[in-house]
C-alpha positions as CSV (number, residue, x, y, z in Angstrom):
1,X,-6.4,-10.1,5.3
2,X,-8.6,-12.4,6.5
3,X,-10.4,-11.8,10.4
4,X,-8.5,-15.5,11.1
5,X,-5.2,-13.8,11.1
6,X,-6.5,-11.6,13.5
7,X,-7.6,-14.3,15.5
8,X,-4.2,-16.1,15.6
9,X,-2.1,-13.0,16.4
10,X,-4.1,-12.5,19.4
11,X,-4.4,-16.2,20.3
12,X,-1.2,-16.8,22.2
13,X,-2.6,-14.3,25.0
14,X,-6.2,-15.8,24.6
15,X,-4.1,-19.0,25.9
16,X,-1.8,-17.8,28.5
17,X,1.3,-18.4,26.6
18,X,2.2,-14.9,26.8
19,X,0.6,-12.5,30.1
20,X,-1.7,-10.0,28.7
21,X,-0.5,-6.6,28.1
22,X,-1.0,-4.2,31.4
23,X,-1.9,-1.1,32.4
24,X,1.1,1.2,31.9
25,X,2.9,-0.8,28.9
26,X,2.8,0.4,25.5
27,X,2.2,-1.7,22.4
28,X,3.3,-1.0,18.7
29,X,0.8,-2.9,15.8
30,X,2.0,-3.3,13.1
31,X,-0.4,-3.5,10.1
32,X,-2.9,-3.5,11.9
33,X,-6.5,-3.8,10.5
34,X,-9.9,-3.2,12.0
35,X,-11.8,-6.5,13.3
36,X,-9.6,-7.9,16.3
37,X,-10.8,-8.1,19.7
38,X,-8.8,-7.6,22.5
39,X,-7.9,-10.2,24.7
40,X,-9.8,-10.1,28.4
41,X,-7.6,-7.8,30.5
42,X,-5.7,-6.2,27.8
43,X,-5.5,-3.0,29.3
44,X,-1.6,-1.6,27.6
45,X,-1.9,1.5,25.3
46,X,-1.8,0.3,21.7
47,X,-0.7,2.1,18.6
48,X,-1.8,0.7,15.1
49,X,0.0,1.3,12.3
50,X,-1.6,1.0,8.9
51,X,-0.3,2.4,5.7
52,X,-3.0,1.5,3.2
53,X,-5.9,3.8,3.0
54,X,-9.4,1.7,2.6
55,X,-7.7,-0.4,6.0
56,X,-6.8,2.3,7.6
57,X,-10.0,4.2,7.7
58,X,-11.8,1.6,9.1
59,X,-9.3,1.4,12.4
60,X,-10.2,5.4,12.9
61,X,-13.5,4.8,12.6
62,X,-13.1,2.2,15.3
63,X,-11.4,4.8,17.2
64,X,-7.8,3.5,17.4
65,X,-6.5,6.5,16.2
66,X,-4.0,4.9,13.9
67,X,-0.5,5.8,12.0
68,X,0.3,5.9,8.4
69,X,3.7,5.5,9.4
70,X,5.8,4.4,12.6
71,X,6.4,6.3,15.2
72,X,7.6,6.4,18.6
73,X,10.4,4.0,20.9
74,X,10.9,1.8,23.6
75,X,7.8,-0.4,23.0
76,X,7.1,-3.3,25.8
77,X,6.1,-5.4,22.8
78,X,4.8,-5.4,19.6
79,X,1.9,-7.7,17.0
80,X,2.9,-7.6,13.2
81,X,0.2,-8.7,11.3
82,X,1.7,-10.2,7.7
83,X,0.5,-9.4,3.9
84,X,0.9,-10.0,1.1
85,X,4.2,-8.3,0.2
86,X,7.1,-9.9,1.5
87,X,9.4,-6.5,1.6
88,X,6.6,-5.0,3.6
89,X,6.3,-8.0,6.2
90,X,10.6,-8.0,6.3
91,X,10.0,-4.3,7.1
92,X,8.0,-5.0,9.8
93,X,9.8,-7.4,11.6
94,X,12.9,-5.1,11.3
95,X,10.5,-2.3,12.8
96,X,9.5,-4.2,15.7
97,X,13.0,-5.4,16.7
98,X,14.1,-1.9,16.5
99,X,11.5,0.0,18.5
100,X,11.0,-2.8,20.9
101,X,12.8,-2.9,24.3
102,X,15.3,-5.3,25.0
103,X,13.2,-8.1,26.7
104,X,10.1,-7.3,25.1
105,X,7.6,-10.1,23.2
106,X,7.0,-9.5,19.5
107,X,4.0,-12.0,17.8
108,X,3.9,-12.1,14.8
109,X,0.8,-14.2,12.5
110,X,-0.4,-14.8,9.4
111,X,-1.5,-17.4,6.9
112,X,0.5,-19.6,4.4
113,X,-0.3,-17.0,1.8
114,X,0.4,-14.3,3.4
115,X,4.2,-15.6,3.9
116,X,4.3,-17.1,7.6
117,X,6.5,-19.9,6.7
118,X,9.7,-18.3,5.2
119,X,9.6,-15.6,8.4
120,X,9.5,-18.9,10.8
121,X,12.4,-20.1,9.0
122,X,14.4,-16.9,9.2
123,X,13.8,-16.5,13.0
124,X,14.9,-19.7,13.3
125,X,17.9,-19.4,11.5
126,X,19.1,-16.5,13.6
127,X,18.0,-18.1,16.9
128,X,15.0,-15.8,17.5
129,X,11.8,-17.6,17.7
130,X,10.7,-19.4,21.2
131,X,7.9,-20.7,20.1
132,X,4.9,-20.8,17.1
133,X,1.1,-22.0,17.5
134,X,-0.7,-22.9,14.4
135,X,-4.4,-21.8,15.2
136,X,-7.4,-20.4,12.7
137,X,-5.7,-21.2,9.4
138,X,-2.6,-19.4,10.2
139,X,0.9,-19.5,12.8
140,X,1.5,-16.9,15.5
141,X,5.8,-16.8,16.2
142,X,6.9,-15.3,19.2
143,X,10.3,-13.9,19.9
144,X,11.4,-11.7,22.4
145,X,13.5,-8.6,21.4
146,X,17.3,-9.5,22.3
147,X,19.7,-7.2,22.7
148,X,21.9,-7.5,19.3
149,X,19.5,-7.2,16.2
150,X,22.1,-6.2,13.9
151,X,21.8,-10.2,11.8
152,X,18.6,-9.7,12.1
153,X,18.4,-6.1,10.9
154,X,20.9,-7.3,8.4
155,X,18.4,-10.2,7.2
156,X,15.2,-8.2,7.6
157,X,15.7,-4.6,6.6
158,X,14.3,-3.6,3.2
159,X,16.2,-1.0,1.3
160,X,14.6,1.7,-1.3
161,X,15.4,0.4,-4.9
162,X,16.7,2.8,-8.0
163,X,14.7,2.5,-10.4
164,X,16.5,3.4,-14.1
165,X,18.5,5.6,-12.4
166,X,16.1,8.3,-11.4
167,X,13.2,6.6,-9.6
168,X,13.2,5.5,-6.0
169,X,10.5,2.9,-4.5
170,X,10.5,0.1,-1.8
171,X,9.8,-3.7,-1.4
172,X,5.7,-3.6,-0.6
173,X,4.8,-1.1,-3.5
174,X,3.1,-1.5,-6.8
175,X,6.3,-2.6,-8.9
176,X,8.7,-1.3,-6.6
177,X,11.9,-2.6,-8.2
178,X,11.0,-1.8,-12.3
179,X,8.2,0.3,-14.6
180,X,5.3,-1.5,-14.7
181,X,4.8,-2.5,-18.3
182,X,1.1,-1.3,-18.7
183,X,2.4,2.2,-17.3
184,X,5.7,2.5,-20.0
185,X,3.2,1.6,-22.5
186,X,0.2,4.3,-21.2
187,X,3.1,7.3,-21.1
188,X,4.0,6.1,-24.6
189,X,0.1,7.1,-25.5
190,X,0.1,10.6,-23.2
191,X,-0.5,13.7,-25.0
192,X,2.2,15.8,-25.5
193,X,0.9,19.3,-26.2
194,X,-1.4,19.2,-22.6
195,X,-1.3,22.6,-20.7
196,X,-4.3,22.0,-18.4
197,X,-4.7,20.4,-14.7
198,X,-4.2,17.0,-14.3
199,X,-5.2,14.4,-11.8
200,X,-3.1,10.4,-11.2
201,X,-5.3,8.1,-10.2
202,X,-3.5,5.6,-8.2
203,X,-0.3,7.1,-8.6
204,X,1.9,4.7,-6.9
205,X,5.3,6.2,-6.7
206,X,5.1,8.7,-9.7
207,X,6.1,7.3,-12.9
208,X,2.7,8.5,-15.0
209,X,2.7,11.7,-13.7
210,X,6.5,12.4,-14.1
211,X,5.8,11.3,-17.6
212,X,3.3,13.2,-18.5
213,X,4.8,16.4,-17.1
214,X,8.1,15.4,-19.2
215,X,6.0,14.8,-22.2
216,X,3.8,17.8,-21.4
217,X,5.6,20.6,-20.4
218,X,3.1,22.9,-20.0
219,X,1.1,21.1,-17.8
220,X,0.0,23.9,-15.2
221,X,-0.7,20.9,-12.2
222,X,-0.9,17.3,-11.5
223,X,-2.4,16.3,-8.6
224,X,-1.2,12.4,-7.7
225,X,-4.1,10.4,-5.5
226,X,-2.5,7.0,-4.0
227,X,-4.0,5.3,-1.1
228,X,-0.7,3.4,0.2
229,X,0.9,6.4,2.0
230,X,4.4,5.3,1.8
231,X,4.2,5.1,-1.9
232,X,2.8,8.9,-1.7
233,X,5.9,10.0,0.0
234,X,8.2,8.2,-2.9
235,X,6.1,9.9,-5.0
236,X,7.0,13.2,-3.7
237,X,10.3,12.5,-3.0
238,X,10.9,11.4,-7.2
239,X,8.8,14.3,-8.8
240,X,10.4,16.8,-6.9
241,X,13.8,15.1,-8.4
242,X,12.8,14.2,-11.8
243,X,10.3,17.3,-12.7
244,X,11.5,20.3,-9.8
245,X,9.3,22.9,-11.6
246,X,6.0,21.2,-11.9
247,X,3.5,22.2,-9.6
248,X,2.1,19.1,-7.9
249,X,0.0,18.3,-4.7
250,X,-0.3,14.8,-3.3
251,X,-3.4,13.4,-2.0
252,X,-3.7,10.0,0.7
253,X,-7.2,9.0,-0.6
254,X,-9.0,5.9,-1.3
255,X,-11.0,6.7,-3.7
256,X,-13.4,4.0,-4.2
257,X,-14.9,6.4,-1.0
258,X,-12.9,9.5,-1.3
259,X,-13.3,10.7,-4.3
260,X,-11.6,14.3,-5.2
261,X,-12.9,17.4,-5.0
262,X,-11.8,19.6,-7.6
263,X,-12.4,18.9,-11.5
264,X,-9.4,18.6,-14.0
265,X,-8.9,18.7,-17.3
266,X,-7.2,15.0,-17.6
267,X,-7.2,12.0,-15.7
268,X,-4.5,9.3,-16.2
269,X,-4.4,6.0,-14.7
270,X,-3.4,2.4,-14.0
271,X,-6.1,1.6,-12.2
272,X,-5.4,-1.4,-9.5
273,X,-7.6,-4.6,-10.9
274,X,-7.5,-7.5,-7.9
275,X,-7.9,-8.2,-4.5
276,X,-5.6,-10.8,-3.1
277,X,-4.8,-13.6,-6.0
278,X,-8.4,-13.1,-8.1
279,X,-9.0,-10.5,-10.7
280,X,-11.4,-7.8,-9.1
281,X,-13.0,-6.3,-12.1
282,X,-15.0,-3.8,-10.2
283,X,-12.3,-2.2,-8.5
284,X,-11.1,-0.8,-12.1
285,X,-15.2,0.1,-12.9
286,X,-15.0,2.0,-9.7
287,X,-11.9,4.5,-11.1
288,X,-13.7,4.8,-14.4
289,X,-16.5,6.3,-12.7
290,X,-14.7,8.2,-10.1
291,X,-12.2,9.5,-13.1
292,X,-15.8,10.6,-14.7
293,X,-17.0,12.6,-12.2
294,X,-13.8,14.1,-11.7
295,X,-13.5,15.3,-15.4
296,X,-14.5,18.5,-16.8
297,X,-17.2,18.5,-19.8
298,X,-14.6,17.8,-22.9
299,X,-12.0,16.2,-20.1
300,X,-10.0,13.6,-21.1
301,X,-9.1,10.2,-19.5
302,X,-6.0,8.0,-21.0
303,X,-6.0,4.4,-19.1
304,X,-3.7,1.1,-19.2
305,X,-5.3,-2.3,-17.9
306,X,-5.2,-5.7,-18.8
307,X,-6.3,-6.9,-22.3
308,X,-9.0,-9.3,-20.5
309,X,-10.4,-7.0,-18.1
310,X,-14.1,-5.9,-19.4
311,X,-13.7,-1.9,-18.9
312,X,-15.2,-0.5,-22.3
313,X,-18.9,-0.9,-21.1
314,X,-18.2,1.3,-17.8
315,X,-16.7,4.1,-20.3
316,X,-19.6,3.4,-22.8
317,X,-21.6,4.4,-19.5
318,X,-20.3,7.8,-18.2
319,X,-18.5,9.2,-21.1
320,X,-19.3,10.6,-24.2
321,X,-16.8,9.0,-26.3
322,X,-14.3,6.3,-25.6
323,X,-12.2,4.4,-28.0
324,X,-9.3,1.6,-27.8
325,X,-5.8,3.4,-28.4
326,X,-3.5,0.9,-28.8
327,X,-2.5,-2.9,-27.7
328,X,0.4,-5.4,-27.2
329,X,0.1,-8.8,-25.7
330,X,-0.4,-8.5,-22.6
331,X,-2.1,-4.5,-22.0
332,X,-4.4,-2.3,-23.7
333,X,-4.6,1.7,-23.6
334,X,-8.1,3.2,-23.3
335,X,-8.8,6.6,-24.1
336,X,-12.3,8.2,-23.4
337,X,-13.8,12.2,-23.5
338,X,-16.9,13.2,-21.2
């Protein structure tokens, strides 16, 4: 997210087109990220919301004392900063309608990319928006909350998906509505006679690691590391359906900066590989070497990425032994030993 959308969300106050939030009012934010300045005379109580670790951190740090999750009614307004993820943004708007007094402004910006346009036409469909101001590459809609949401709720809710029957996700998560191809063919590749501790790297909403505990019995403990906190909580919710005797623990980290602090026998991973549209190389390079240090001498790492991404020289660098395991069109499945 780009400090322009930033900019935009908070522009309609900068202008006097809405009065500035006072003393006394309370304000929800709604993926918020750290970087805005407050307009002059902004003086409300404001609580961020941010579900994804390495933006979240930086908003504590700033000292807004953020949310991984919503909480609280009766807001005098709201902001709802868009992404990338269309389900998420939907599940925004939904949030802000609901915990939003009747009356109440919601603004809502972002760019072209990030989905602006198709939320300006839905308002205006169900005869929400009063107004929008393109400004800084981006549009900032306001609405006010009315007092019947239900079309809108109707329009904007996202629902959890099933995913083959036994798996349970939602709209803004890593392959929320299937299994990710490069993870069905990884637990194809996962050992099946493992008894140790093991650690998912990126765990998204728990397919690897209920694989590898149904393929592994024995495992004795998987811990699951997943910086988007809603995922976590899928995660928790599908391993404790799918594999109700494996001991697991579940761990809200980022770690390109929070790396674990135990060691583990195995590390298993689909590593995430861009930021925004671009592939991001180093983000993947960053896991290898996390999963290294994390690794017992003789522990074992089994990987899935994409068959262009340049990964072998970062194993070549912190493990002992690394080999290719297998291929298809589209995925390869990197095994390496420290």
């Amino acid at each position: 997210m780009s400090r322009d959308a930033l900019k935009t969300l908070f522009h309609p106050y900068d202008v006097d087109v809405l009065p500035v939030p006072a003393e006394g009012e309370r304000y929800l934010f709604l993926g918020a990220e750290a970087g805005f300045r407050l307009p002059e005379g902004f003086a409300a109580s404001l609580t961020c919301v941010q579900g994804f670790r390495p933006f979240y951190l930086p908003l504590e740090k700033a000292g807004f004392n953020p949310l991984p999750s919503v909480e609280g009614e009766d807001f005098d307004g709201a902001l709802v900063l868009v992404g990338k993820h269309k389900g998420q943004n939907e599940a925004y708007v939904a949030e802000a309608l609901t915990r939003v007094k009747v009356g109440g402004s919601i603004v809502i910006a972002g760019s072209k990319e990030d989905g602006i346009q198709p939320l300006r036409k839905a308002l205006e469909k169900l005869g929400l928006l009063l107004d929008h101001m393109p400004k800084y590459h981006g549009v900032a809609l306001i609405l006010r909350r009315p007092e019947d949401i239900s079309d809108a709720l109707k329009v904007f809710t996202s629902k959890a998906v099933t995913v083959e029957g036994r798996f349970s996700a939602a709209p803004g998560m890593f392959s929320h509505d299937r299994i990710d191809a490069g993870s069905e063919l990884l637990a194809s590749r996962l050992p099946t006679n493992f008894d140790g501790n093991a650690a998912d790297f990126g765990a998204g909403w728990g397919y690897l690691s209920t694989m590898l505990a149904e393929k592994s019995p024995a495992t004795a403990r998987i811990d699951l590391f997943e910086a988007d906190h809603a995922a976590l909580e899928f995660a928790r919710a599908n391993l404790a359906r799918n594999c109700p005797k494996l001991t697991a623990r579940f761990f809200w980290q980022d770690l390109s900066g929070e790396p674990p602090k135990e060691k583990y026998d195995l590390v298993i991973m689909n590593p995430p590989f861009h930021e925004a549209q671009a592939a991001e190389p180093a983000l993947g390079q960053a896991f290898i070497r996390t999963a290294a240090a994390a690794l017992r001498q003789g522990g074992e790492l089994y990987m899935v990425a994409n068959r262009g991404l340049p990964y072998e020289t970062a194993l070549k660098e912190n493990f002992r032994e690394s080999r290719e395991v297998c291929r298809n069109a589209r995925f390869k499945v990197l095994y390496a030993r420290r």
